[in-house]
C-alpha positions as CSV (number, residue, x, y, z in Angstrom):
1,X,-2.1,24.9,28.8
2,X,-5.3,26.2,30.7
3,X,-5.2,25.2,34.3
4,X,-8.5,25.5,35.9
5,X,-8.5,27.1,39.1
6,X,-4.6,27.7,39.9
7,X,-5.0,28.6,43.7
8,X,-7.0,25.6,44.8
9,X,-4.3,23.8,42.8
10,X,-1.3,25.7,44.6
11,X,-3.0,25.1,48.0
12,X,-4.2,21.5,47.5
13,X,-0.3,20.4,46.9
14,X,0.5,23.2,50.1
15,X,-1.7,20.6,52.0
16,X,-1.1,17.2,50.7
17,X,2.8,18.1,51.4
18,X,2.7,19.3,55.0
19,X,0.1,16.2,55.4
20,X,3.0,14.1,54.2
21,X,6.1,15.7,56.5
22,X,5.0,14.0,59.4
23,X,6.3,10.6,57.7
24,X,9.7,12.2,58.1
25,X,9.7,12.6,62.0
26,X,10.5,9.8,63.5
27,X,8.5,9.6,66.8
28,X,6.8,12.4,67.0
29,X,5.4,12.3,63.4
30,X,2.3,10.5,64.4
31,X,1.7,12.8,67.2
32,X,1.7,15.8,64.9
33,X,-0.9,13.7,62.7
34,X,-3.3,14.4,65.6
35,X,-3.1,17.8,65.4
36,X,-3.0,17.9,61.8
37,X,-6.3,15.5,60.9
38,X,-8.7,17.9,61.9
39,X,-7.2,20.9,60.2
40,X,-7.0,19.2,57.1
41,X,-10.2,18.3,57.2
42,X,-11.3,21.9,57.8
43,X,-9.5,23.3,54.6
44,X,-10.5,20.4,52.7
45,X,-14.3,21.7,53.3
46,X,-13.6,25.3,52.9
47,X,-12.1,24.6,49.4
48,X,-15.0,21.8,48.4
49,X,-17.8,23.6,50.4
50,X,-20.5,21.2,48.5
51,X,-21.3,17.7,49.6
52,X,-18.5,16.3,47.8
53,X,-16.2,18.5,49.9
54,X,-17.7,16.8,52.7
55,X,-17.1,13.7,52.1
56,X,-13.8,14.5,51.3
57,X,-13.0,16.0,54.5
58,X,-14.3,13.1,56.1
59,X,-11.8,10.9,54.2
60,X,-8.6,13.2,54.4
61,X,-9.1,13.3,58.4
62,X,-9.2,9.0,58.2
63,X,-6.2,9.4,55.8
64,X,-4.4,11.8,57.9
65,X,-5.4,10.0,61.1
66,X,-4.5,6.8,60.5
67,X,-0.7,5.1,60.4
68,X,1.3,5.2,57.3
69,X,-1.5,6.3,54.7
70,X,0.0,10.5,55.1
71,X,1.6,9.8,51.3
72,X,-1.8,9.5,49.4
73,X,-2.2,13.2,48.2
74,X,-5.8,13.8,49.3
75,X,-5.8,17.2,48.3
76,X,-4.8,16.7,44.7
77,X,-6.8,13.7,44.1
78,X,-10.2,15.9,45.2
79,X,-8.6,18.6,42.4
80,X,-8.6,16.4,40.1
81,X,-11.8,14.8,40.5
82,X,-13.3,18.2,40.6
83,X,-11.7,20.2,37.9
84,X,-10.3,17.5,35.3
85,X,-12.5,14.2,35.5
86,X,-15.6,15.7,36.6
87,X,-14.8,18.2,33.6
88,X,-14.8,15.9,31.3
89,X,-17.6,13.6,32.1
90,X,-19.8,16.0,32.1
91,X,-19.2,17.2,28.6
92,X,-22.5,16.2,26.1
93,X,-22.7,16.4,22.6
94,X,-25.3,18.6,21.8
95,X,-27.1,18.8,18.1
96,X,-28.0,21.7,16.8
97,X,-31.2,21.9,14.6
98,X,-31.1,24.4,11.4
């Protein structure tokens, strides 16, 4: 099985489950969400850097921001989308004249 661009992969999960240990801290877990929401959304552009990287960094920093949302994975959903749907949408059918 090919898997397109392994890193971003690797580090996309790396993010989406540090994003989601905060749930795990009682207290000071939301705190830490502070701190974390603008980070995230950094990374987020610097591995999208196109427009649809920032509009994903704009919605991991409201997802990372905001009260008991930290367990959507951001990360591998913007993966996806970029290397597997968007993949395969954009594949054509092309004919060939002989």
């Amino acid at each position: 099985m090919n898997i397109p661009n392994k890193k971003v992969l690797l580090k996309s999960l790396l993010f989406d489950g540090i994003g989601m240990l905060t749930i795990g801290i009682p207290v000071v877990g939301p705190f830490l969400d502070i701190l974390w929401a603008p980070y995230a959304a950094k990374k987020m552009r610097e591995l999208y850097p196109d427009k649809r990287g920032k509009i994903a960094s704009i919605l991991v920093f409201a997802e990372e921001i905001l009260p008991f949302t930290d367990v959507v994975p951001t990360f591998t959903l913007m993966y996806l989308y970029m290397y597997i749907f968007k993949q395969k949408s954009t594949l054509r059918m092309q004919t060939i004249k002989v």
